[in-house]
Backbone as CSV, one residue per row, in Angstrom:
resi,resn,N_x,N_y,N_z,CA_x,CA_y,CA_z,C_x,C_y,C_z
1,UNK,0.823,-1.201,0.000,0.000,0.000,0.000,0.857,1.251,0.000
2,UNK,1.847,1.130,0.911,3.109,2.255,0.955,3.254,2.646,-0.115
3,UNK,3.855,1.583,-1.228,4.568,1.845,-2.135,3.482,2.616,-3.885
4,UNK,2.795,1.986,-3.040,1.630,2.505,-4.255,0.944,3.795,-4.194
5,UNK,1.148,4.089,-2.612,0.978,5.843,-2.460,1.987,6.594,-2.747
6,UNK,3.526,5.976,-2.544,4.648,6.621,-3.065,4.554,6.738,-4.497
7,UNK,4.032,5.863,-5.306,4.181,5.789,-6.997,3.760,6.454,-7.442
8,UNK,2.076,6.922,-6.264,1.166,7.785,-6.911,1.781,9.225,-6.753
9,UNK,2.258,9.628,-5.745,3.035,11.093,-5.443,4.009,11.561,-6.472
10,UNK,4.588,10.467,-6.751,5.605,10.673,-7.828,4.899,10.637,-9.355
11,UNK,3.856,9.870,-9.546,3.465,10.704,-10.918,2.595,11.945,-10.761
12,UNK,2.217,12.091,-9.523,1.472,13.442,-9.571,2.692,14.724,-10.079
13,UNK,3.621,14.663,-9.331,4.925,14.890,-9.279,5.376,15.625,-10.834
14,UNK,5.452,14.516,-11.019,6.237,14.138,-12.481,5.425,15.209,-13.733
15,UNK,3.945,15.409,-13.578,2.822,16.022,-14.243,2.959,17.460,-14.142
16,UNK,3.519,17.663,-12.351,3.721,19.048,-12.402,5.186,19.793,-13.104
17,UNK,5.622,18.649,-13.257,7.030,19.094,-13.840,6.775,19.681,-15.360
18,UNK,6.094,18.654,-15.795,6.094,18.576,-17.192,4.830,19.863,-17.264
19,UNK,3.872,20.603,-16.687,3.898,21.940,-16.672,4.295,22.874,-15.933
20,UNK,5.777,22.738,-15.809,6.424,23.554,-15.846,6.222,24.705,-14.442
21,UNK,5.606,23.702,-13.177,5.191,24.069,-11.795,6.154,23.237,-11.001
22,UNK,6.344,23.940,-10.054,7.607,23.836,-8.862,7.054,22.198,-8.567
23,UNK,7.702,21.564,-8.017,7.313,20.069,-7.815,8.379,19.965,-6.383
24,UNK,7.306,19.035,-5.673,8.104,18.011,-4.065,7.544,17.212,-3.932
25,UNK,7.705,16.046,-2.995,7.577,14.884,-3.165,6.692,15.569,-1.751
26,UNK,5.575,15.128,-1.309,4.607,14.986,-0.359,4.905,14.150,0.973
27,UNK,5.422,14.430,1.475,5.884,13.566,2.288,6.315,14.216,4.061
28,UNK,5.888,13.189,5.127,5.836,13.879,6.431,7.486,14.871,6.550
29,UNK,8.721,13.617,5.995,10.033,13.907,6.404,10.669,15.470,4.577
30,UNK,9.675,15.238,3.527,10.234,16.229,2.801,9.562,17.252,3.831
31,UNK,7.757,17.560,4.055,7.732,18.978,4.698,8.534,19.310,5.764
32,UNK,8.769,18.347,6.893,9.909,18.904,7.752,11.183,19.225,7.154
33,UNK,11.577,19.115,6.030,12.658,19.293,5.789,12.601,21.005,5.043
34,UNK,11.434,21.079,4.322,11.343,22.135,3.200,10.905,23.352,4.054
35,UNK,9.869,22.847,5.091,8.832,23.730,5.874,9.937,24.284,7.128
36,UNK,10.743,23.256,7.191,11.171,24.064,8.696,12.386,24.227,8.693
37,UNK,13.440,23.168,8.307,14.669,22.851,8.473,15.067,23.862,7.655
38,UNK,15.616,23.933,5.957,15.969,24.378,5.577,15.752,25.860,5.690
39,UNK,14.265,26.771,5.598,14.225,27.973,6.156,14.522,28.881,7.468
40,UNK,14.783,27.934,8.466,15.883,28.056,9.348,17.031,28.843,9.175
41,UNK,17.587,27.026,8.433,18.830,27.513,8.622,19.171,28.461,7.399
42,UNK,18.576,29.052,6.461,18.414,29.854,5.395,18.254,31.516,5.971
43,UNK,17.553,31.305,7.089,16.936,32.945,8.194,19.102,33.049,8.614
44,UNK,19.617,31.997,8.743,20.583,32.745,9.898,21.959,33.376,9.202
45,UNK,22.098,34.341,9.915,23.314,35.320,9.279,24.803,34.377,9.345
46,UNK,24.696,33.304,10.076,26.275,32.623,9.810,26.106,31.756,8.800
47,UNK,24.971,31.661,8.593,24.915,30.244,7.297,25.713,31.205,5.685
48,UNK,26.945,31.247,5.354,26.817,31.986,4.469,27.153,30.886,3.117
49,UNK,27.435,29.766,3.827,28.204,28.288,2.654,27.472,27.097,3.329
50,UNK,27.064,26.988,2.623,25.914,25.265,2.376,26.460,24.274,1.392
51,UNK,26.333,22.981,2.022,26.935,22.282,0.956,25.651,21.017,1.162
52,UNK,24.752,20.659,0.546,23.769,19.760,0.166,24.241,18.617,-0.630
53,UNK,24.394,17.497,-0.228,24.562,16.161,-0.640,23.690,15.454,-1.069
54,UNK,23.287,15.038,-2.243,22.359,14.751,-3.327,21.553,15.535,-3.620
55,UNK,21.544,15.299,-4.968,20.659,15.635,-5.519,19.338,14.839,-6.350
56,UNK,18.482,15.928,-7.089,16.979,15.208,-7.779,16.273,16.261,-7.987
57,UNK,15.234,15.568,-8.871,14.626,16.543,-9.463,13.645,17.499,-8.376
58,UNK,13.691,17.022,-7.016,12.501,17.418,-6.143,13.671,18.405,-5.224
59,UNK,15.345,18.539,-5.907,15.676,19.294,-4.765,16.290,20.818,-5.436
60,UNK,15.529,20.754,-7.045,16.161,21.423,-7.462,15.707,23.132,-7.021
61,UNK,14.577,22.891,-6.258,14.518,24.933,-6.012,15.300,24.894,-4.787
62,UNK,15.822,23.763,-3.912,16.634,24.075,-2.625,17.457,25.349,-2.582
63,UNK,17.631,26.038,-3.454,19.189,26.767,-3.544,17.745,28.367,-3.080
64,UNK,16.549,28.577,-3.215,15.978,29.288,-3.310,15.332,29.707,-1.757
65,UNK,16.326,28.878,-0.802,16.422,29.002,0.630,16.919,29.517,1.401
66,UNK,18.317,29.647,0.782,19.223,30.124,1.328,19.852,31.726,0.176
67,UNK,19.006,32.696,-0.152,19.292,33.607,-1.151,20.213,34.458,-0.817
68,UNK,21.278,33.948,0.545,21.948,35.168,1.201,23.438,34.137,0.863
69,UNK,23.057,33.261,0.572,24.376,32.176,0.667,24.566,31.538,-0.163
70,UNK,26.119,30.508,-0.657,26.700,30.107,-1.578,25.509,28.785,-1.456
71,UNK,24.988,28.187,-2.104,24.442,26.942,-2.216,24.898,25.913,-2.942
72,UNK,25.768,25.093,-2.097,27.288,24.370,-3.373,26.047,22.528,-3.099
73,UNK,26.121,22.076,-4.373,25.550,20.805,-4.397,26.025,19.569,-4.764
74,UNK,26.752,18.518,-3.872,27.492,17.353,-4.213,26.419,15.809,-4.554
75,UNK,27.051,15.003,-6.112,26.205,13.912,-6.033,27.132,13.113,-7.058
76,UNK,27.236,11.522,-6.619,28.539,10.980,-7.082,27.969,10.592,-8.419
77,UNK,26.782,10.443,-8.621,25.811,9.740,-10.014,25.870,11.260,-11.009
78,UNK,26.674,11.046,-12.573,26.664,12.892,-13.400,25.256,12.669,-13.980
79,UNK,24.317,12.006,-14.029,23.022,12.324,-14.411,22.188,12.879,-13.489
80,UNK,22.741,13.401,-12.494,21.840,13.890,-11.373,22.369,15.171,-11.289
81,UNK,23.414,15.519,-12.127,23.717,17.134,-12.382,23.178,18.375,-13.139
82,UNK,22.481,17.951,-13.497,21.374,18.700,-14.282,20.441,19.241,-13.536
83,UNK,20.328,18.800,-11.854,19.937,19.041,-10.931,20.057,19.732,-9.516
84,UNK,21.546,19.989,-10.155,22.960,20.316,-9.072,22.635,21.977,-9.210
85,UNK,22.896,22.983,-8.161,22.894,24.272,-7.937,23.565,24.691,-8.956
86,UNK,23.357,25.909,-9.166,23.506,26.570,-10.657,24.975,27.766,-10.242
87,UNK,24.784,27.656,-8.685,25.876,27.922,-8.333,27.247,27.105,-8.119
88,UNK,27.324,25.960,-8.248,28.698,25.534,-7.347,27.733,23.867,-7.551
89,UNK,27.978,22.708,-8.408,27.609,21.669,-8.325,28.823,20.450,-8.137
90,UNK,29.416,19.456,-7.768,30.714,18.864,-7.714,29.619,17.304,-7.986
91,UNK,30.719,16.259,-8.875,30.164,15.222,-9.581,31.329,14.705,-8.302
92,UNK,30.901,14.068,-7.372,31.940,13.134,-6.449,31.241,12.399,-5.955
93,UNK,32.245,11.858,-4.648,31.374,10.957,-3.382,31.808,12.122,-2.264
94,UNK,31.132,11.816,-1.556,31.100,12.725,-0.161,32.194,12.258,0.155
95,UNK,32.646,10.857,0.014,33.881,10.644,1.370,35.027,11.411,0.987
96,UNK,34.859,12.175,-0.232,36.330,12.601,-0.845,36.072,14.043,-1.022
97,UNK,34.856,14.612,-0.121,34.728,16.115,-0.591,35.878,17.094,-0.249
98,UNK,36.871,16.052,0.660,37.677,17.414,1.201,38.327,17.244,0.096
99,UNK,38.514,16.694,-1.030,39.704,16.924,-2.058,38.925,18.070,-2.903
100,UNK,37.760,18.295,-2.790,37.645,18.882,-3.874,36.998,20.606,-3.210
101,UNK,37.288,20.267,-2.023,36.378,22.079,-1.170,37.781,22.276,-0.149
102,UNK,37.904,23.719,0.000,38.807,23.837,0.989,38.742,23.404,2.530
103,UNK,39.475,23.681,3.149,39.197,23.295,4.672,38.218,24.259,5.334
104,UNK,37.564,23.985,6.037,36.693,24.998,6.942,35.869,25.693,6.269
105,UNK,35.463,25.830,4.584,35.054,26.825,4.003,33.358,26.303,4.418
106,UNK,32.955,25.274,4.906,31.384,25.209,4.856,30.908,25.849,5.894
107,UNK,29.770,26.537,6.272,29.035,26.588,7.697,28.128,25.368,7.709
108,UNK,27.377,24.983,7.015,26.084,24.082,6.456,26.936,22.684,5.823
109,UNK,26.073,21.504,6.364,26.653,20.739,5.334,24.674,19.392,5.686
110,UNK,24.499,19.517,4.665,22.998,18.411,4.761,23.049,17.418,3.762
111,UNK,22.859,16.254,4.810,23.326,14.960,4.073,21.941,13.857,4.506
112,UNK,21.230,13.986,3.408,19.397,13.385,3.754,19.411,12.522,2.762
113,UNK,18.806,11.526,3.097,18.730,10.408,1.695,20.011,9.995,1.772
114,UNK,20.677,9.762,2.527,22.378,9.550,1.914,22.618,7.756,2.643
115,UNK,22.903,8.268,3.623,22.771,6.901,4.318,22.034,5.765,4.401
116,UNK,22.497,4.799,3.981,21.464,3.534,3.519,20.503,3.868,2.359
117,UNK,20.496,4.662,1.643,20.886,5.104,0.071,21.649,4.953,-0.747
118,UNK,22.738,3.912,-0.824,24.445,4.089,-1.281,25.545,4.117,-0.493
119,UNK,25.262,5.287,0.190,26.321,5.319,1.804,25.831,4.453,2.693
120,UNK,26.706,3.135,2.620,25.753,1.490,3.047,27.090,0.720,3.715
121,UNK,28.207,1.028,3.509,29.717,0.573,3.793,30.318,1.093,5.407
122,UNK,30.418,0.834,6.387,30.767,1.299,7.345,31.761,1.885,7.191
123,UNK,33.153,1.874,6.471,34.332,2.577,6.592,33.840,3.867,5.035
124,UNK,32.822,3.434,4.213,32.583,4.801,3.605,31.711,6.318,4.204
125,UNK,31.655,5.345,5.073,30.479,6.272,6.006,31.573,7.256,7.451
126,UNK,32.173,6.347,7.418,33.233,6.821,8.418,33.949,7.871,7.858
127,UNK,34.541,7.417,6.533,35.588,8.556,5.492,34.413,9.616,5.167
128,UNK,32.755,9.513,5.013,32.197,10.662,4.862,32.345,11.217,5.604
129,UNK,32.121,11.590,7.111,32.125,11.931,8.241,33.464,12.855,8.564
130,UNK,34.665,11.897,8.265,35.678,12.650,8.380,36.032,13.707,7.195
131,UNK,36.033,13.681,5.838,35.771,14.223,4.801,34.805,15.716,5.353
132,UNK,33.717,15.447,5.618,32.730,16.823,6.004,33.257,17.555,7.320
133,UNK,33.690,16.313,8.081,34.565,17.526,9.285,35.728,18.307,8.948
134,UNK,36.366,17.638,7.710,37.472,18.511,7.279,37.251,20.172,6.556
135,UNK,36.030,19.896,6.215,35.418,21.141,4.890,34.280,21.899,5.873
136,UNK,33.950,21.831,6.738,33.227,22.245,8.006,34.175,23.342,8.705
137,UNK,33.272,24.294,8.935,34.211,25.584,9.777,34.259,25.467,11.383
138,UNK,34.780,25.579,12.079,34.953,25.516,13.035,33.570,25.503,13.892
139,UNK,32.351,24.780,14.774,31.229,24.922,14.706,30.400,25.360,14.088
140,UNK,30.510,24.425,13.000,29.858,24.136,11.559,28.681,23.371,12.165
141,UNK,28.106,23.452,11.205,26.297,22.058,11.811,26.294,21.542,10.388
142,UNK,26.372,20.062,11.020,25.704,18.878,10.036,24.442,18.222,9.915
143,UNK,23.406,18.082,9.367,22.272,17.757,9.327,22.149,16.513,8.512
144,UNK,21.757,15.135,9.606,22.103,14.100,9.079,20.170,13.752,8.617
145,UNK,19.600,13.492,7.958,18.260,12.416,7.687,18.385,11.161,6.881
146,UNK,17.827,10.359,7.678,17.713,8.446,6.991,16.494,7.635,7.765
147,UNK,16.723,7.102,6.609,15.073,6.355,7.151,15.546,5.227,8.361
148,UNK,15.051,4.863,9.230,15.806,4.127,10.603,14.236,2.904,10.530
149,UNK,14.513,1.973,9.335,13.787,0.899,8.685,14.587,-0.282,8.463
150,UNK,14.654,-1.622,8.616,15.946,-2.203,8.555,16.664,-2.522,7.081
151,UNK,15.344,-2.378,6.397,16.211,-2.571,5.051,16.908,-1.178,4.021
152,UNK,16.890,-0.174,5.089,17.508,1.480,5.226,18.315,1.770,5.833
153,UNK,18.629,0.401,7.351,19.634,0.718,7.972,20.953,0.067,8.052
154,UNK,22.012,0.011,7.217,22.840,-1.043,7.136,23.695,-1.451,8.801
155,UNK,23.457,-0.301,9.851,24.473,-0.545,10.851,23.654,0.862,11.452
156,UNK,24.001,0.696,12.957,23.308,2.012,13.538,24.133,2.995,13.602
157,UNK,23.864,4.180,12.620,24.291,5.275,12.767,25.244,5.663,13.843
158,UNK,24.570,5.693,14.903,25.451,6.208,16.161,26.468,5.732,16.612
159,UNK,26.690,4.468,15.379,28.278,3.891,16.175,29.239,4.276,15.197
160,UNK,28.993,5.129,14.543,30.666,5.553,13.495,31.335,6.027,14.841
161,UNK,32.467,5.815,14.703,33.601,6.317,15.378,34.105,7.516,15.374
162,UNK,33.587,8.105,13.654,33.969,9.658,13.210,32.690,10.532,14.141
163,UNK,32.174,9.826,14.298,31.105,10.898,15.130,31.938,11.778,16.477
164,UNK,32.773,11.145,17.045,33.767,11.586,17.866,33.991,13.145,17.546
165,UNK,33.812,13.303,16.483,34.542,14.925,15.944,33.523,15.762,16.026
166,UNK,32.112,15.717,16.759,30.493,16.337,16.332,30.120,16.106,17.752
167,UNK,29.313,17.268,17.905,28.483,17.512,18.907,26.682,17.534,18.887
168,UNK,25.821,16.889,19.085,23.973,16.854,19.071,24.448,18.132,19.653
169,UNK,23.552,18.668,19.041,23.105,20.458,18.881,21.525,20.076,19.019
170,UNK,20.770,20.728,19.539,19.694,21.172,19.437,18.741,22.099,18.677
171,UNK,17.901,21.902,17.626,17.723,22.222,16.542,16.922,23.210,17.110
172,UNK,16.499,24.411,17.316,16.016,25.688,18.310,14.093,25.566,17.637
173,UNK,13.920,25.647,16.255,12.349,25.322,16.124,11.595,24.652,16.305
174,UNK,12.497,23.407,17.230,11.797,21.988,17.533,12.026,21.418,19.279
175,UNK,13.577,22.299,19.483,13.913,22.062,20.646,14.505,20.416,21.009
176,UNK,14.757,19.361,19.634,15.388,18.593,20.019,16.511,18.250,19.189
177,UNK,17.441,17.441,19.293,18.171,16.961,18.695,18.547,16.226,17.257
178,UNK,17.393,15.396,17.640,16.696,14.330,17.070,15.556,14.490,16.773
179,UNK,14.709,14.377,15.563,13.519,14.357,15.376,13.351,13.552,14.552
180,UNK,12.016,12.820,14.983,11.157,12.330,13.933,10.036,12.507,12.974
181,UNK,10.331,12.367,11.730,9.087,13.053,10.976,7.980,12.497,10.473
182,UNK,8.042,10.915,11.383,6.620,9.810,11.018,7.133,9.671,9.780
183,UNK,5.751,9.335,8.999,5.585,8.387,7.979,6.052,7.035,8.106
184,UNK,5.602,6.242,6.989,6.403,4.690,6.674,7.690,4.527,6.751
185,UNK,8.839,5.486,6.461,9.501,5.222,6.012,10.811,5.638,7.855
186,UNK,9.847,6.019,8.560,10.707,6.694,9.460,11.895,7.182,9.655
187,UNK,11.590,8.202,9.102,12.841,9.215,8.868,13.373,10.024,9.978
188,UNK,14.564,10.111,10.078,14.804,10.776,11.318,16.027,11.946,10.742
189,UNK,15.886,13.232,11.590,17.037,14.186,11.403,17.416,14.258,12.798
190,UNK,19.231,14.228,12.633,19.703,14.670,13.254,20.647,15.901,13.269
191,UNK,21.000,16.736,14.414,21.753,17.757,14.520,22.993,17.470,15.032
192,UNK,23.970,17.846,14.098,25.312,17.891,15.018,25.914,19.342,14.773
193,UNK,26.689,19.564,15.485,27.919,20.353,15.451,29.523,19.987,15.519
194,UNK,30.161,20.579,14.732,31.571,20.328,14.346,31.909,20.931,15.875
195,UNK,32.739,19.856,16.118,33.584,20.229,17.500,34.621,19.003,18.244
196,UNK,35.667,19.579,18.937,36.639,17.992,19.270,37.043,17.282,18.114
197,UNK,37.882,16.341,18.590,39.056,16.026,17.609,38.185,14.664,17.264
198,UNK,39.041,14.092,15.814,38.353,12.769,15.426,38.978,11.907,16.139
199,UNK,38.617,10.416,16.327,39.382,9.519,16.981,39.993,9.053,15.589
200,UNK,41.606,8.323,15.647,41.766,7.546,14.673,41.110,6.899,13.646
201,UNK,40.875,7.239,12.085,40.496,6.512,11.448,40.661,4.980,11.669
202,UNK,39.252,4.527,11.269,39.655,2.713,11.113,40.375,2.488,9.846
203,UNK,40.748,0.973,9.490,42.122,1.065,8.868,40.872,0.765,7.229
204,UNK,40.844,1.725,6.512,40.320,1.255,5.259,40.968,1.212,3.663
205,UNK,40.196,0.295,3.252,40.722,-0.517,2.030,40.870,0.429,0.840
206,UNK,41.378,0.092,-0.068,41.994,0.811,-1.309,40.974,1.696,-1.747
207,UNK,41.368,3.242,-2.594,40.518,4.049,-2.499,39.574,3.241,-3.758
208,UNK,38.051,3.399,-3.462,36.831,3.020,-4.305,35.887,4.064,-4.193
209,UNK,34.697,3.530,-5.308,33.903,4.470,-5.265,32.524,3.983,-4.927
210,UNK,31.518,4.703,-4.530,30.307,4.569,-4.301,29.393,4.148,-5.461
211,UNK,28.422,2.911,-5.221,27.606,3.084,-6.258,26.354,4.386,-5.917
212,UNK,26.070,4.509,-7.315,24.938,5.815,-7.690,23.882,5.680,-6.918
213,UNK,23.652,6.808,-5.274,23.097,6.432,-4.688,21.286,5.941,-4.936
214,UNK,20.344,5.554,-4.624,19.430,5.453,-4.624,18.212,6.691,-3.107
215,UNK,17.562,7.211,-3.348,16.976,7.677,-2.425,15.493,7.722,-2.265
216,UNK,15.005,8.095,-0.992,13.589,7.799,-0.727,12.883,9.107,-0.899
C-alpha cells in the first residue's frame, strides 16, 4: 500500500514538472525538511556556505532558501547534475569532498537520503564523516536524515567512530536533537555540530567508489 501511495506522489509529481510548476515529493520527512529545516537555517546570518549532498529533481529549487548564501551541491551519479545548484555543483562521493572544497570553508553541510541510500559501507560512512569535518568551519552544523527501517539501515548510525569529531546540537524550532518526521519510512534528522578532535580513522581498504546512490 506504501509503495503505491509513493508511486502515486511521484506521478502526480512528475505532471507538475512537465507543466512547468515547482514540484516536491509529499511527504511527512520532505515537509519537515522544506517547511522548517531548511528555512531556518536559510533565516541565519552565519549560514553563508551550504553544501547539500544529493541531488533530484525534487531538490532542485533548494538553492531558493538560502538567497543570502553560496548553495554548493554534491552527487557521485553525473546524471543527477542537471539538478545540481547553478551555483557551485561537484560530480563526487562525499567521502572525498575534502579533495575537492577547501578546509573549513562550509558553515552548512545536509546529508538526507544519503545513508542507507548508497552510503551502506561502514568505513565509507566513516571517510564521509571525516571528509565533512574537514570542509566544516569551526562549529559548523551537520544535518544528518535516513530512514531508521531495517532494510535502510545497514548498521546504527550512532556507532561511526567519526562521530567523535560532532556535537547533538539542538535544533532551536523543535527544541530537540533528534527528530522524527513519522511516515512509513521513518525518517529521522539529526543535529550535530563540528567540535573535538576525530578519533583515529579505522584502517580502510583501497581508495573506491560509491555506487549511484538510490533515495527515498
Amino acid at each position: 500500500m506504501a509503495r503505491w501511495a509513493w508511486m502515486r506522489r511521484v506521478a502526480l509529481q512528475t505532471v507538475r514538472r512537465a507543466l512547468g510548476r515547482q514540484a516536491r515529493i509529499d511527504t511527512p520527512d520532505r515537509r519537515l525538511l522544506e517547511d522548517v529545516i531548511l528555512p531556518h537555517y536559510g533565516a541565519r546570518d552565519d549560514v553563508r556556505c551550504v553544501l547539500f549532498v544529493g541531488t533530484h529533481w525534487y531538490t532542485v529549487h533548494y538553492p531558493q532558501y538560502f538567497p543570502a548564501a553560496r548553495f554548493l551541491t554534491l552527487d557521485i551519479d553525473p546524471r543527477q547534475a542537471r539538478h545540481g545548484s547553478p551555483g557551485g555543483h561537484l560530480v563526487a562521493s562525499v567521502t572525498e569532498v575534502d579533495r575537492h572544497l577547501s578546509a573549513r570553508c562550509v558553515d552548512l553541510v545536509v546529508l538526507n537520503g544519503v545513508f542507507g541510500w548508497g552510503l551502506d559501507r561502514r568505513e565509507d560512512a566513516e571517510q564521509a564523516l571525516q571528509a565533512i569535518h574537514a570542509v566544516l568551519r569551526d562549529d559548523g552544523e551537520l544535518v544528518v536524515g535516513w530512514n531508521d527501517v531495517p532494510s535502510r539501515r545497514p548498521f546504527p548510525f550512532g556507532e561511526l567512530r567519526a562521530l567523535s569529531g560532532y556535537e547533538k546540537v539542538v535544533f532551536p524550532p523543535l527544541g530537540r536533537a533528534v527528530v522524527l518526521s513519522g511516515g512509513d519510512n521513518a525518517h529521522r534528522f539529526e543535529f550535530y555540530r563540528k567540535a573535538g578532535t576525530l578519533m583515529p580513522a579505522p584502517t580502510l581498504p583501497g581508495a573506491h567508489g560509491l555506487a549511484p546512490p538510490r533515495r527515498d
